[in-house]
PDB file of N, CA, C, O and CB in Angstrom:
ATOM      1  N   UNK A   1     -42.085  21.353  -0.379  1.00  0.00           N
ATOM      2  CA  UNK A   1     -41.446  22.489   0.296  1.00  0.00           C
ATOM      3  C   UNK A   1     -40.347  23.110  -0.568  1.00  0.00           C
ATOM      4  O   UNK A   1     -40.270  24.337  -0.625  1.00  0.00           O
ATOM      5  CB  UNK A   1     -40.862  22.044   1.641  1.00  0.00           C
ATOM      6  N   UNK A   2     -39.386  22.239  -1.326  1.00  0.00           N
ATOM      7  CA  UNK A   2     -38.368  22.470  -2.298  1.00  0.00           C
ATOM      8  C   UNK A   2     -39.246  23.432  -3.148  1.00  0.00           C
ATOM      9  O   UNK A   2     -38.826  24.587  -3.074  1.00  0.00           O
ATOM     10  CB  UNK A   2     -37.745  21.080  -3.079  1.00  0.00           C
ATOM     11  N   UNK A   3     -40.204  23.307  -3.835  1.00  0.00           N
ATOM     12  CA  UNK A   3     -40.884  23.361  -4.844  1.00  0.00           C
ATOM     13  C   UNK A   3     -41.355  25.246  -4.561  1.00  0.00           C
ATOM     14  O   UNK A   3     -41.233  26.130  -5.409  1.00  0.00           O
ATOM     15  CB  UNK A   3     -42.132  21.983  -4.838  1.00  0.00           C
ATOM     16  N   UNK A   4     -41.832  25.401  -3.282  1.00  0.00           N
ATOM     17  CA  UNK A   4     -42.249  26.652  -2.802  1.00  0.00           C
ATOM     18  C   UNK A   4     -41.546  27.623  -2.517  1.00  0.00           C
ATOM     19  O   UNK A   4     -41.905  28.801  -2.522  1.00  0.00           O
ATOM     20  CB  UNK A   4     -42.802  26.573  -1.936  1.00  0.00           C
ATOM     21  N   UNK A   5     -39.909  26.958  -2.099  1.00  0.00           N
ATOM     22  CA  UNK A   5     -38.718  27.694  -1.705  1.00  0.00           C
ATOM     23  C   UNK A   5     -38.520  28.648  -3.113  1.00  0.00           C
ATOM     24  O   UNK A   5     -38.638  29.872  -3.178  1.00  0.00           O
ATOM     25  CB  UNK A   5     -37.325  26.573  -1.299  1.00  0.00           C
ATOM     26  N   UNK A   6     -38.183  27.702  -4.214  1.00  0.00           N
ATOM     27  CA  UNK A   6     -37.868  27.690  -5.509  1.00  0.00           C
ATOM     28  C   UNK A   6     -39.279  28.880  -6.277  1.00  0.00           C
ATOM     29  O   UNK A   6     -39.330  30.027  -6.721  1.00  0.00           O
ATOM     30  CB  UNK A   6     -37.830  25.836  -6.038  1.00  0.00           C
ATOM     31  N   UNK A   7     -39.690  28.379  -6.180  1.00  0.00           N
ATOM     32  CA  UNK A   7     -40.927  29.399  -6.754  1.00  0.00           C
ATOM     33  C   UNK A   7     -40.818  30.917  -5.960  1.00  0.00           C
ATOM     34  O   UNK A   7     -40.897  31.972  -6.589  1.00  0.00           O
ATOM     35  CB  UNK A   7     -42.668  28.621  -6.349  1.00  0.00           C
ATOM     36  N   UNK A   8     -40.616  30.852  -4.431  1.00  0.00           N
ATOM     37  CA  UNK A   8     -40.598  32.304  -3.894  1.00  0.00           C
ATOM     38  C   UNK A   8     -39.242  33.223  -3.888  1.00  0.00           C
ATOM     39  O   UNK A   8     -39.105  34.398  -3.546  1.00  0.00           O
ATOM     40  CB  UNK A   8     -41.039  32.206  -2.454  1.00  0.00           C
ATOM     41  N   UNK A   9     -38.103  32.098  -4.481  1.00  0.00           N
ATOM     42  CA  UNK A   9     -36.914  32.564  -4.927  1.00  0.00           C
ATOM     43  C   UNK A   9     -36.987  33.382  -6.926  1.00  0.00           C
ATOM     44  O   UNK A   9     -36.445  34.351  -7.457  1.00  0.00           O
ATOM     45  CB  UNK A   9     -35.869  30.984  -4.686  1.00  0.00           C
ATOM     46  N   UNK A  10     -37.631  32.666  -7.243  1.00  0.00           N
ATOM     47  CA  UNK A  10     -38.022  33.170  -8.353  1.00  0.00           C
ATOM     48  C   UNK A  10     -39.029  34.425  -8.597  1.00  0.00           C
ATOM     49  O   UNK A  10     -38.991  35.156  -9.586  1.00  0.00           O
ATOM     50  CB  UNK A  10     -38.439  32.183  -8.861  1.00  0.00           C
ATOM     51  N   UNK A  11     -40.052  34.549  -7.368  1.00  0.00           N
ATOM     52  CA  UNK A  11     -40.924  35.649  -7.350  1.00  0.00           C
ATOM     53  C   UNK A  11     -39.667  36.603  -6.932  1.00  0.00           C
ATOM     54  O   UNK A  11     -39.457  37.437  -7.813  1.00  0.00           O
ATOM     55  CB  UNK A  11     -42.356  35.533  -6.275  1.00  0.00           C
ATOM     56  N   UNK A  12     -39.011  36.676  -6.117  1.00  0.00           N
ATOM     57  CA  UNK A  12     -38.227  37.555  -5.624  1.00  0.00           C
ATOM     58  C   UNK A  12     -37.009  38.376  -6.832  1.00  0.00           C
ATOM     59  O   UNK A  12     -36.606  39.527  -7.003  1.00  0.00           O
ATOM     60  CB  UNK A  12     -37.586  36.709  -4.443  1.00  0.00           C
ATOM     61  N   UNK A  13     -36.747  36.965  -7.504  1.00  0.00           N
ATOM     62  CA  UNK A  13     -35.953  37.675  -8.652  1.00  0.00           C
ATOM     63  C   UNK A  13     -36.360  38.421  -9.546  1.00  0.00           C
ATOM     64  O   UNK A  13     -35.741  39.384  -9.999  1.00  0.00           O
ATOM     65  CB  UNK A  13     -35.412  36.988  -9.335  1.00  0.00           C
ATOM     66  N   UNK A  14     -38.066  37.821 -10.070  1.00  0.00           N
ATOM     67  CA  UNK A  14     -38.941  38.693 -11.187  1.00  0.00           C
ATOM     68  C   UNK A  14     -39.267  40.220 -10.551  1.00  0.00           C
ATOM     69  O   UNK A  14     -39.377  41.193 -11.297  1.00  0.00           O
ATOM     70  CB  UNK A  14     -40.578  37.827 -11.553  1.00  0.00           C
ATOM     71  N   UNK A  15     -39.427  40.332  -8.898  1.00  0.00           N
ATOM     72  CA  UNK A  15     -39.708  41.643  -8.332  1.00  0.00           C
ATOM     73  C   UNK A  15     -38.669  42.228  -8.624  1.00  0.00           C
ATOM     74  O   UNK A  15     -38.892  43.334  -9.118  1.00  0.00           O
ATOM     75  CB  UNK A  15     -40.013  41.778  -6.963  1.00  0.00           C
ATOM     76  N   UNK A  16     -37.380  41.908  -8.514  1.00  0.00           N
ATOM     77  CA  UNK A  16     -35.955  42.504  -8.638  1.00  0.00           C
ATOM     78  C   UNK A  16     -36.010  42.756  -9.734  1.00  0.00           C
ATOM     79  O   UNK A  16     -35.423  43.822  -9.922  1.00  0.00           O
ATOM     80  CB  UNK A  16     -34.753  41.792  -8.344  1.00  0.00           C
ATOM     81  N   UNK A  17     -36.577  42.185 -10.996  1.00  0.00           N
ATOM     82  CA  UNK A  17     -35.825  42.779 -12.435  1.00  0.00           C
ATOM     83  C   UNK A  17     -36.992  43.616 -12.620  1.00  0.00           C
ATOM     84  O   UNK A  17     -36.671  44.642 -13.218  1.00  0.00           O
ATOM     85  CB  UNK A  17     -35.405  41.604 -13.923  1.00  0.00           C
ATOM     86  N   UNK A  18     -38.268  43.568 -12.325  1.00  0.00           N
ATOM     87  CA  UNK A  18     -39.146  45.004 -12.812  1.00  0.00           C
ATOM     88  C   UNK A  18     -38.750  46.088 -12.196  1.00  0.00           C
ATOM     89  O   UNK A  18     -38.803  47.192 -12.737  1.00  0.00           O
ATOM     90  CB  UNK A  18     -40.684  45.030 -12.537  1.00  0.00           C
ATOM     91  N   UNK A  19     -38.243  45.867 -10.815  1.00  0.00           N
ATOM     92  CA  UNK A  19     -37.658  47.225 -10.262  1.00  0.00           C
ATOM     93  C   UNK A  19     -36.140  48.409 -10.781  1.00  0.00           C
ATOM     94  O   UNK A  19     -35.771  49.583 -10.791  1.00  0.00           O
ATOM     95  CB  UNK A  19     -37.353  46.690  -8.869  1.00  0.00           C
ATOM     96  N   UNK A  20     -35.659  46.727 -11.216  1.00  0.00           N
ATOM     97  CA  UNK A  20     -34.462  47.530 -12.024  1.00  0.00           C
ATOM     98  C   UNK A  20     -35.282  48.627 -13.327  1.00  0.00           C
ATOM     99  O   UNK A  20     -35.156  49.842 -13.473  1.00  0.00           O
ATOM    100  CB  UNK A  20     -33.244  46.099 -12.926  1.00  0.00           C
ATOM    101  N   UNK A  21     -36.050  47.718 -14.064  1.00  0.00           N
ATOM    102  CA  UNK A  21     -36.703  47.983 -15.173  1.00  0.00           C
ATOM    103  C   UNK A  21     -36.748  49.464 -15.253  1.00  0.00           C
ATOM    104  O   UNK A  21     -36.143  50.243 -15.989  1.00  0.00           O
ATOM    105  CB  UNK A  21     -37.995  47.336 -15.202  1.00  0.00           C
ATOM    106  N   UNK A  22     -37.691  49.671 -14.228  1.00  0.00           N
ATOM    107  CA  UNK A  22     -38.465  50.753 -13.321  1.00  0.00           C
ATOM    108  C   UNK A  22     -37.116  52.057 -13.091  1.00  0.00           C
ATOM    109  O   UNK A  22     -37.001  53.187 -13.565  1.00  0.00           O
ATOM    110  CB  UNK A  22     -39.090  49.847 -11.493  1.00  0.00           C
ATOM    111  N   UNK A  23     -36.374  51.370 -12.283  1.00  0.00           N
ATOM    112  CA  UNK A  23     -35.065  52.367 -12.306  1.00  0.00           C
ATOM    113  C   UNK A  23     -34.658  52.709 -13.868  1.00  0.00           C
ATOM    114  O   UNK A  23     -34.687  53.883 -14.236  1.00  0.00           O
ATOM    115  CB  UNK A  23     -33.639  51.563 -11.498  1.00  0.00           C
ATOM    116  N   UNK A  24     -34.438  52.098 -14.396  1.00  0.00           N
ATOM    117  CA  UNK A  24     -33.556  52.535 -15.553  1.00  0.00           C
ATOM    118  C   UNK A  24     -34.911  53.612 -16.639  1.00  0.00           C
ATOM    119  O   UNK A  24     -34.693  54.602 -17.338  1.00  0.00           O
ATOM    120  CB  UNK A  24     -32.772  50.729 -16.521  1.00  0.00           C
ATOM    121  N   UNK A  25     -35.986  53.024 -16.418  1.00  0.00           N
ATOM    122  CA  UNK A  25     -36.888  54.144 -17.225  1.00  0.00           C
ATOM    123  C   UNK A  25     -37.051  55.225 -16.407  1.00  0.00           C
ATOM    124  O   UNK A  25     -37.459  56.298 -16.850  1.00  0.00           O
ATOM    125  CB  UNK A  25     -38.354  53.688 -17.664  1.00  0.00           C
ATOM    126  N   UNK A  26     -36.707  55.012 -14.976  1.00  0.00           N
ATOM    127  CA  UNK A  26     -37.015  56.732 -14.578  1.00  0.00           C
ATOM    128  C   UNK A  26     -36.087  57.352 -14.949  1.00  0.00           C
ATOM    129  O   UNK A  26     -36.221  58.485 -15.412  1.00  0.00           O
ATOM    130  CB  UNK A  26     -37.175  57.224 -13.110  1.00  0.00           C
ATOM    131  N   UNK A  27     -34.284  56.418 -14.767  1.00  0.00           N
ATOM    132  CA  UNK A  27     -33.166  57.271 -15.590  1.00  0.00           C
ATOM    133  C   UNK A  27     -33.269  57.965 -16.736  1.00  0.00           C
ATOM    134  O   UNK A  27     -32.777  59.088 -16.846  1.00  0.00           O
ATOM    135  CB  UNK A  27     -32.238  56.584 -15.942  1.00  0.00           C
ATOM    136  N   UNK A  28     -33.829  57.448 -17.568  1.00  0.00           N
ATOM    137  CA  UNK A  28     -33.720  57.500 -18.887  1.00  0.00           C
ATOM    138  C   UNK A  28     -34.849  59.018 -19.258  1.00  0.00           C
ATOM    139  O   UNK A  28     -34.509  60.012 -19.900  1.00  0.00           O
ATOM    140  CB  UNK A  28     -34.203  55.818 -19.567  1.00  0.00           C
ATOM    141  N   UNK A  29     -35.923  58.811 -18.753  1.00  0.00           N
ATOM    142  CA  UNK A  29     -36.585  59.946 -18.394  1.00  0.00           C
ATOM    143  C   UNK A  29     -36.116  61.106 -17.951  1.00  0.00           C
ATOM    144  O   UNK A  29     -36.902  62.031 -18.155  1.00  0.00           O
ATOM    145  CB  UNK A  29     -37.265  59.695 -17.672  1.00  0.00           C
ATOM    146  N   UNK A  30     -35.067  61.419 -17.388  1.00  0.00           N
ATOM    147  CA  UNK A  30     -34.210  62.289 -16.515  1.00  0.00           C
ATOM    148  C   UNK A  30     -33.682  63.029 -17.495  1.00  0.00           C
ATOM    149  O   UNK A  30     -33.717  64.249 -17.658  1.00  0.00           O
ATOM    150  CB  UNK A  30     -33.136  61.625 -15.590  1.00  0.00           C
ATOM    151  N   UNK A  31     -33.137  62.094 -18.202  1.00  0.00           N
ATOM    152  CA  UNK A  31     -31.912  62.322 -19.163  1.00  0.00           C
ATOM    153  C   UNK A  31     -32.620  62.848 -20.286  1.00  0.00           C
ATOM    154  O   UNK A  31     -31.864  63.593 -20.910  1.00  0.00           O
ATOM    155  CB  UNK A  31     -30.980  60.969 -19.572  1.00  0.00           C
ATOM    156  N   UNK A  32     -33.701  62.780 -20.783  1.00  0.00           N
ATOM    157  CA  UNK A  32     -34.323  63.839 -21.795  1.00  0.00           C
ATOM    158  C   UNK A  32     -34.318  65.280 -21.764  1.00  0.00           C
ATOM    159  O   UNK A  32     -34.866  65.919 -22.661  1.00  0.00           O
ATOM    160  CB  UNK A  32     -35.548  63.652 -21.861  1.00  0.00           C
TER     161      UNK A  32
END
């Protein structure tokens, strides 16, 4: 159960950093 917590805490963080990702290339796009 530890093991699944931990893993869906980690899916959640990898969703969080492509979204940042995602934000900052649409910024950056803007800004051209």
């Amino acid at each position: 159960n530890l093991r699944k917590i931990a893993l869906s805490e980690e899916e959640k963080s990898i969703k969080l950093d492509n979204g940042t990702k995602a934000t900052l290339l649409a910024l950056v796009e803007n800004l051209k």
